[in-house]
Structures are given as structure tokens and as C-alpha cells.
C-alpha positions in Angstrom: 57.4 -56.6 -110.1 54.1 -58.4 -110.1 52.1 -57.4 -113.1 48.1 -56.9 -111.8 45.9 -55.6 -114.8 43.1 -55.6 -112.4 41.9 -54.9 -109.0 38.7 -54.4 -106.5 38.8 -51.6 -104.4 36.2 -49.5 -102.1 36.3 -45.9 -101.6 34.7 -43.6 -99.0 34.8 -39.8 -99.7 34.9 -37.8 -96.6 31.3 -36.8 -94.5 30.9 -32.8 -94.4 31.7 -31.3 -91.2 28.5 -29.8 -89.0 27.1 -26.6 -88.5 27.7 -24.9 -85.3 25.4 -23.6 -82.4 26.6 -20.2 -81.5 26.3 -17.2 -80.1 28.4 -14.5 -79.3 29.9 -13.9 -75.9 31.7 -10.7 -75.2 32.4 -8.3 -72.3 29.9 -5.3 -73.1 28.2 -6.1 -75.9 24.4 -7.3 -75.1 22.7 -10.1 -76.9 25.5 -10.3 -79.5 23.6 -13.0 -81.7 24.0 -15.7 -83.2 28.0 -16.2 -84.8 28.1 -20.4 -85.5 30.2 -21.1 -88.4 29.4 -23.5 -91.3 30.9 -26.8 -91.4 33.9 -27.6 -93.8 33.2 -30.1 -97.1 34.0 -33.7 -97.0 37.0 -34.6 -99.2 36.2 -36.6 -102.0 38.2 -39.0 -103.7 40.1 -38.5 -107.2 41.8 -41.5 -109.4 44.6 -40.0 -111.1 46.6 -40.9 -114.5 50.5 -41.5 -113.5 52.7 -42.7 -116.5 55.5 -44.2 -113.9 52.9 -46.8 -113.1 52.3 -49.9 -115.1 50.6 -52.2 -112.8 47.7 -52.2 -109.9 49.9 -54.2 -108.0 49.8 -51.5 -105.4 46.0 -52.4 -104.8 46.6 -55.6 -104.8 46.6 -55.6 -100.3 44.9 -52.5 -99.7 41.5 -52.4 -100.7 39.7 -49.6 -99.1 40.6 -45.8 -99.2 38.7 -43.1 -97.1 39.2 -39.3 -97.9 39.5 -36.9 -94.8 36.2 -35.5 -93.0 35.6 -31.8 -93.3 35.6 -30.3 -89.8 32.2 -29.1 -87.9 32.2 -25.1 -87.6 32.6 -22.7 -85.3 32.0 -19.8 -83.1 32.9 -16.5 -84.5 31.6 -17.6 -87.6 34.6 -19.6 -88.6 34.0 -21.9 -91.1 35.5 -25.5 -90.5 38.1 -26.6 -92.3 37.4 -28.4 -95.7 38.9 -32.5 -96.1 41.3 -32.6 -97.9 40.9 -34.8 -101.3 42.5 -37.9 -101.7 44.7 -38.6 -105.1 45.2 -42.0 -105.9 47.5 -43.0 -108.8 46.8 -45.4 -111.3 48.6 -46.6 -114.3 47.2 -44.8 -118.0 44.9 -47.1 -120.0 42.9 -47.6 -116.9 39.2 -48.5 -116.9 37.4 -47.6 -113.8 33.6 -49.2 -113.3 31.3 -48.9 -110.6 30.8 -53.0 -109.0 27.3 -52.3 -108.0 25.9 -51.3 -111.2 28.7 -52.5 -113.7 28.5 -48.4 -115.7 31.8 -47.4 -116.8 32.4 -43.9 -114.8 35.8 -43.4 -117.1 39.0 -44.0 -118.4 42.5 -42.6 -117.8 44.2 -42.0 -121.4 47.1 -40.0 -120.1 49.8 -38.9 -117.8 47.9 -36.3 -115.0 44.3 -37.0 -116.5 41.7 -37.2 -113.1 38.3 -38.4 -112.7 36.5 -38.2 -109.7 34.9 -41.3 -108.6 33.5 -40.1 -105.0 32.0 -36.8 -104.0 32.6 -35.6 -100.6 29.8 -34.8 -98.4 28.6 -31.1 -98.2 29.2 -28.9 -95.2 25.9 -28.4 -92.5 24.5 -24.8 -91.9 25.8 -22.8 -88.9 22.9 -20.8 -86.8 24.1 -17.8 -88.3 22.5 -18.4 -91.5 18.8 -18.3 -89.9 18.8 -15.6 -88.6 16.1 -13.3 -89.7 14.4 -10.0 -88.7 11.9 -12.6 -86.6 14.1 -14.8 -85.3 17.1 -13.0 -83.2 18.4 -16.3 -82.0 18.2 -19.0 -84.4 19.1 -22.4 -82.7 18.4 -24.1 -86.2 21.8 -26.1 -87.7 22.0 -28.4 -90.1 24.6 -31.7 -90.1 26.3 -32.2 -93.0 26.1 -35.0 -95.7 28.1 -37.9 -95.7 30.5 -38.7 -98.9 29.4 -41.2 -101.3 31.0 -45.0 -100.4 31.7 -46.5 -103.9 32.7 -49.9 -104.9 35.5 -49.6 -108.0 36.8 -51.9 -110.2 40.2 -51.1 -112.0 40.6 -52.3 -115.4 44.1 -51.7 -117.0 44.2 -52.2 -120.5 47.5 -51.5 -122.2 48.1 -48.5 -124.5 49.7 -49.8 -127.7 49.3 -48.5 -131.1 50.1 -52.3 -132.6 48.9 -55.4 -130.9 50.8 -59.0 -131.3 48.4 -61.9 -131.7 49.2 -65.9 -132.5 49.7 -69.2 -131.0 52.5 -69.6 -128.5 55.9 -69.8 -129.7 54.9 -67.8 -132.9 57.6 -65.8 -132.2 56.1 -62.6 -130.8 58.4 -61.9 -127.8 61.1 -62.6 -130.6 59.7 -59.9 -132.7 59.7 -57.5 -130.2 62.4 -58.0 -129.0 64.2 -57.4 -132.7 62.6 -54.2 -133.7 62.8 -52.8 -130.0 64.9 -52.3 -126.8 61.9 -54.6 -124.6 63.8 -57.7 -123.7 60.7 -60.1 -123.0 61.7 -63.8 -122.2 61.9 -66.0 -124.7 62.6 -69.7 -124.6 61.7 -73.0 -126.5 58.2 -74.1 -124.8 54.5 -72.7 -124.9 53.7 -70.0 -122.7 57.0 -68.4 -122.3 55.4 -65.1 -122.2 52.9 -64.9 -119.1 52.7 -61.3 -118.9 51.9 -58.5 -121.4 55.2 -56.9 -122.4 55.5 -52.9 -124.1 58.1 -52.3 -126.7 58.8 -48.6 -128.8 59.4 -49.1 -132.1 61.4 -45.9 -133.1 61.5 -46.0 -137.3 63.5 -42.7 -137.1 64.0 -39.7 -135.5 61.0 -38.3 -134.2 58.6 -41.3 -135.7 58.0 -44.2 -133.4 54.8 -46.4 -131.9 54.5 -49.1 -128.9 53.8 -52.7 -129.7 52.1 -54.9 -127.5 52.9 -58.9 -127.1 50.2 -60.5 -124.7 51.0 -64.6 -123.8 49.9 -66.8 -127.2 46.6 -68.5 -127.6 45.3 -71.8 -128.2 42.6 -73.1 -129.3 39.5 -73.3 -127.0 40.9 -70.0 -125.5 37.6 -68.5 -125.8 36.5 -71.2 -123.7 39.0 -70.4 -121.3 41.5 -72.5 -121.9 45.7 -71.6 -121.6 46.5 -67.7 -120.8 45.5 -65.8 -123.7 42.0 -65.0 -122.9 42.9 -63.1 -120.1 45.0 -60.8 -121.4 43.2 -60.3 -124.7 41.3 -57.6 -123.7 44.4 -55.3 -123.8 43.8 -55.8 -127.6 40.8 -53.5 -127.4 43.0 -50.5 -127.3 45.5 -51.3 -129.9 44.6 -49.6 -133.8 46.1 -52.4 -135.3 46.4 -56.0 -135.0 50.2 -58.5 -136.3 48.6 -61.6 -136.8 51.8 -63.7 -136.3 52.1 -67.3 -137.9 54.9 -70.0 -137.7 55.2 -71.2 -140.9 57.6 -73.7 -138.9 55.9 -75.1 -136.3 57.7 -77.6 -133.9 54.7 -79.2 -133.2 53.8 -80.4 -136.7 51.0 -78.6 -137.0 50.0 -76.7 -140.2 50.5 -73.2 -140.6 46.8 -72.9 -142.2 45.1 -74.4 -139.2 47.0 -72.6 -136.8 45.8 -69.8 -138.1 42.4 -70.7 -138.8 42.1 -71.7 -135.0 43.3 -68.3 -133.7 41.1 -66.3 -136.1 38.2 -68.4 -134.9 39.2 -67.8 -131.3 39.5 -64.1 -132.0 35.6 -64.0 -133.3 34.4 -65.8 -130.3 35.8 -63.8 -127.4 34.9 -60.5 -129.4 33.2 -60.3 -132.6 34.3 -56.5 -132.8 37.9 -56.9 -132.1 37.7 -59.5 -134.9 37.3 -57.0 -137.4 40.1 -54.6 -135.9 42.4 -54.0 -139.0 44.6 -56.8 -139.2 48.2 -57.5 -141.1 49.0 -61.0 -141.8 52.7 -61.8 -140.6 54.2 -65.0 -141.4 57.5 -65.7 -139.3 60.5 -68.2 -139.3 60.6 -67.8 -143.7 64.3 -68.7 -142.9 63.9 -72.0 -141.7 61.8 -73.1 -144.8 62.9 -73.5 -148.7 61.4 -71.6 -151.3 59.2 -73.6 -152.8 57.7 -74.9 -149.3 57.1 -71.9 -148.0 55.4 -70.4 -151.0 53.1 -73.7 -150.6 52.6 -72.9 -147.3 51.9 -69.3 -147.4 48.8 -70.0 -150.5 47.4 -72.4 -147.8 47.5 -70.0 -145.3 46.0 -67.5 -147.4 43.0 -69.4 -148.9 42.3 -70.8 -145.4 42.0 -67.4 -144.0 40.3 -66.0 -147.1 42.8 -63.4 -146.8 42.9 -60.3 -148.6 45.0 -58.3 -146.4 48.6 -57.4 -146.4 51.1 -59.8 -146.1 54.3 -59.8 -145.1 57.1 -62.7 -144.6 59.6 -62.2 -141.5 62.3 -63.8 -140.1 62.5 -62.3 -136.1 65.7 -63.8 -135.3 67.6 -62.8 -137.9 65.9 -59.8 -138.2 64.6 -60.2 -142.1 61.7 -58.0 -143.3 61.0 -56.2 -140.1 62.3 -53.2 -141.0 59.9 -52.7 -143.9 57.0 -54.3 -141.8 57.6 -51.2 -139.1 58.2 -48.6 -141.5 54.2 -49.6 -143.4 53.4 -49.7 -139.6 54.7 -46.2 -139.2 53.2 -44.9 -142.1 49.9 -46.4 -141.6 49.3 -44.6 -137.9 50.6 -41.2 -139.4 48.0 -41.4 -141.7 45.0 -42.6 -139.3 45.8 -39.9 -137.3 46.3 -37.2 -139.4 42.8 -38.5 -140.8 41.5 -37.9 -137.1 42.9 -35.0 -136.7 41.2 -33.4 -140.0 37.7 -35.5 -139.1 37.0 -35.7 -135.3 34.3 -37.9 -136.0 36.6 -40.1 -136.5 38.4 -40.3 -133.4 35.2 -40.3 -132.0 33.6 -43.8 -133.1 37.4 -45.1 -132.7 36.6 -44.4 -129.0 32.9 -46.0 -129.5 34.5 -49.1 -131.1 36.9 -49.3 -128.2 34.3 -49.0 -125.4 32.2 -51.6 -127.4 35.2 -54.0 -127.6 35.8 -53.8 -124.1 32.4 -54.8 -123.1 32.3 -57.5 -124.8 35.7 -58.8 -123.6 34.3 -58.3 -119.9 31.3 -59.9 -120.8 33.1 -63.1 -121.9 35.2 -63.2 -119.2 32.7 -62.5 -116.7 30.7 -65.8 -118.4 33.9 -67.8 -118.2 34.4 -66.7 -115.1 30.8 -68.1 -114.0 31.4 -71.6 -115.1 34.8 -71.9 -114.3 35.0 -71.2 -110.4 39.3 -71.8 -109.6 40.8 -72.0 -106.4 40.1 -73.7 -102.7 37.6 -71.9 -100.2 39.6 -69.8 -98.0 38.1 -70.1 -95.3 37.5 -73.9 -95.6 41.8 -74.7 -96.5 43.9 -74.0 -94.1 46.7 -74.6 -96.6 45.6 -72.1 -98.9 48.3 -69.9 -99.8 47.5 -66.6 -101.4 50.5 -66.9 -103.8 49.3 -69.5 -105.6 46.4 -67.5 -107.1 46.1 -64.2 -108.7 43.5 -62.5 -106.5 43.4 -59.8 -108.1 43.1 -61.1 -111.8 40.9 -64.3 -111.0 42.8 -66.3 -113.1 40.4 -68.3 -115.6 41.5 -72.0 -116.6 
């Protein structure tokens, strides 16, 4: 399955039905009055949480939704009949925001969670509600309202307690793939992860948490440059960042300016998410001697000014990650047991987060500005919608 993390759509809640004109007509009764029935409400339009869903691929094509039109009364005084809503399903960790104006009308945090993101139009008044002691036969109706039209932006950010961050080939999908039953792909070239892939992490019975591993950056990511800038935002949610380093690097690159140049990345696309808690991981230990990597790992340290925890890893062989994922563990049963004594807490978590995510769409949005990808549609006629992500805009 195509993975879409975000997608355009317009919705129209339904218009309220009319009022009716009526009066009533029956054999032997005289100047029976007025009997016109309201008009039914508009349905409006509800975006609803479904865990089963982990991609707006199914927005990808259809991009407008209209809810059903309430139904114009009656005689007799029957009421119309009300439209019904309609329930669209979105993945959980959805942001919704309103095109027009760029306000955030909500997220979706979990499974069956709704928002309503369109009111339907209100019902019109039937004739029978003016009459009056002076007016016997009321021919006064009113139409009813038409539902709001609403252009929607869907923003799916993925829930993970621990986020992975670091160059490509750190040896993130690697990690993941050892301390979890995700099987990302992993392979010996840049950018072998394009997608962000989810992984439980179960430490025991009953104890577990989700990591995150979004494609690597590079540097001048914040500038738009490789894939990592547009899947960082997916970071915002996470409580805790896995700063991942190769302390073996194919590429002959040093471990301290690797991990200077991702740290500086970080600080440009958000300067919040920068100071996120953060662990220091350094990865591949196997592959180097003793005294080398003990070199290596002071550089890495003073370079970073790093006073943070630190911990060495081998991902393929599987050294170290169990304690690494048990501190994990511990540390989130802590924060939220903290939240869950102090709401106040979980409260400016939620702040942080929203704060986070603006500034990620702000620096996207700018990138997006001065890097304009992709032919004219209508100008190429071999234009082929394949070869660009519609949905994400795809920044270079």
C-alpha cells in the first residue's frame, strides 16, 4: 500500500430541507388550517478516528464529499426527514486544518474519537408555526440553510512514544527491526527507508511502546534537500527522540560531524523539536576496536556538547538493546504516571506538540514556496501522475 501522510479534500454538509405550505383538506371539516410540516436538517459531515487505517491513501482520488440534504416538509404536519451524517474514516494521529484560514479545527488521538468539521444546514419553518390568533392562514415559510462547504487539509502524523533520528544508513530500520517484529527494508545504500515504518517494542508482559524510524537525513535537509524533511514532522508527536550515530560510517565520514550536521538540521526545521528529550545512541560498536571507538565516542560527545545519556549498540547483533528498551520503558512509565498525578502536565505536552507542528508546517510550507517540483499538467501531455506524490508535494 501507498503510504500518503497527507491529503486535500472538500466537504459539503447537507442544505436543510424547506418548510411546507399547507393546509388541511378533509371531507367535513371547514377551514381546517394551516398543517405544513418543518423541513428535515442537513447532514453534516464527521471525520472519525479508525485504528485499521494508517494511510490517506484512500483520499488520495476522491476529493470531495457531500453529506445528504434534509428533506422539505410536509402536509399533515410531517416533519421531513433529517440527512443523514456522513462518517468519514481517517487514520489516528490525524491533524485536520481548515485551507482557507490555515486554524487547526482538531486532532484524532484515538480509535472512534470524532470531530465534526461541517455543520449541516438547519431545517425551514412550515406555515403551521405562524399561525396566530390574527392570522388563521399563515402562508409564511421559511427555506432552510444550506451546510457549511469546507476546504480540509489532513495531516497524519504518526503516534510513537520513541522517535528514530540520524543520517541514512545509521542503522535505524536495523534497530527496529531487532528489538521488534516491523520488518522495514534494509539494504546497503542511502535512503533505503522512504516511508515511516511503526514497530512495538514489548519489554515484558504487559509493558511495551511504539518506535518510529522515518527515512535518514542529510545535511541541508532543512533546506529541503534528500527525504527527511518531509517526514520529520511525524517527530512532533513522539516523547522521546534515539539520536542514532554510525560510529562506522562507509563513507568516511566522522562520527562527530555526522552528528553535528543532523543536530544542526534538527534546530533549523524546528527549534522546539530540537529540545525534545533526546538519548544519544551510538551504533555498529562491533565493527570498531576498543580503543577507536572510545576515541570516537569523546569526539562525538564534545562535539555535541553532550550531557545526555549515552548508550553503545550493536543492531545487528543485537548488543545493548535490550538495556536501551528497558531505560526506554521505564522512562515513559514514569512520564506518565507524572501526567497522570499532574494534568498540567499532559497539558503543555499537548501545547509543545501543537507548537512543534506549526513550526514544521511552516517550514515546509516555505520550502515548498521556493522549491516548486513537477511539470504543469495541463501544459505536459506526458505527465504521468505516478511519478509524483500529489498528495504529499514532494519537496527536493
Amino acid at each position: 500500500m501507498k503510504f500518503v501522510d497527507e491529503a486535500s479534500i472538500t466537504v459539503y454538509a447537507g442544505k436543510g430541507g424547506n418548510g411546507s405550505l399547507s393546509f388541511r383538506r378533509e371531507k367535513y371539516v371547514a377551514r381546517g388550517g394551516p398543517d405544513g410540516g418543518d423541513g428535515g436538517d442537513g447532514g453534516s459531515v464527521i471525520l472519525e478516528g479508525d485504528e485499521n487505517l494508517n494511510t490517506m491513501v484512500d483520499y488520495r482520488f476522491v476529493r470531495s464529499y457531500r453529506a445528504e440534504n434534509g428533506e422539505g416538509g410536509m402536509g399533515r404536519n410531517c416533519t421531513g426527514k433529517k440527512g443523514e451524517d456522513l462518517v468519514l474514516k481517517v487514520p489516528v494521529g490525524t491533524t485536520i486544518l481548515d485551507e482557507d484560514t490555515g486554524e487547526i479545527l482538531g486532532d484524532i488521538q484515538a480509535s472512534g474519537q470524532r470531530l465534526k468539521v461541517a455543520q449541516g444546514g438547519y431545517h425551514g419553518l412550515g406555515n403551521t408555526r405562524f399561525k396566530s390568533s390574527t392570522n388563521r392562514a399563515p402562508r409564511q415559510t421559511t427555506p432552510g440553510t444550506e451546510g457549511e462547504v469546507r476546504s480540509l487539509k489532513l495531516e497524519l502524523k504518526v503516534l510513537a512514544d520513541v522517535g528514530l533520528l540520524g543520517l541514512p544508513n545509521a542503522g535505524k530500520s536495523t534497530f527496529i527491526r531487532a528489538v521488534s517484529s516491523a520488518k522495514p527494508k534494509v539494504a546497503d545504500y542511502p535512503f533505503t527507508t522512504l516511508v515511516p515504518n511503526l514497530g512495538v517494542v514489548k519489554v515484558e508482559a504487559h509493558r511495551s511502546f511504539v518506535v518510529a524510524d522515518i527515512p535518514g537525513l542529510i545535511e541541508g535537509a532543512s533546506e529541503g534537500a534528500g527525504l527527511g524533511i518531509r517526514f520529520l514532522k511525524h517527530l512532533t508527536r513522539n516523547r522521546i527522540l534515539l539520536h542514532i550515530v554510525d560510529m562506522a560510517p562507509y563513507d568516511g565520514v566522522e562520527p562527530a560531524d555526522a552528528a553535528v550536521a543532523i543536530a544542526a538540521e534538527l534546530g533549523r526545521f524546528s527549534p522546539t523539536l530540537a529540545q525534545r528529550e533526546r538519548w544519544l545512541v551510538l551504533n555498529k560498536i562491533d565493527m570498531l576496536d576498543a580503543q577507536l571507538l572510545a576515541e570516537r565516542r569523546a569526539a562525538v560527545i564534545d562535539a555535541l556538547q553532550w550531557q545526555g545519556p549515552v548508550y553503545e549498540i550493536s543492531a545487528i547483533k543485537g548488543e545493548g538493546t535490550d538495556a536501551l528498551c528497558g531505560d526506554l520503558m521505564t522512562y515513559l512509565e514514569e512520564l506518565r504516571e507524572r501526567e497522570a498525578a499532574d494534568p498540567e502536565l499532559a497539558e503543555a505536552d499537548v501545547v509543545l506538540q501543537h507548537r512543534m507542528q506549526e513550526e514544521a508546517r511552516e517550514r515546509i510550507a516555505e520550502l515548498r514556496a521556493q522549491h516548486r517540483r513537477g511539470p504543469d499538467v495541463e501544459e505536459d501531455e506526458d505527465w504521468d501522475e505516478d511519478d509524483y506524490d500529489v498528495d504529499t508535494e514532494y519537496v527536493p
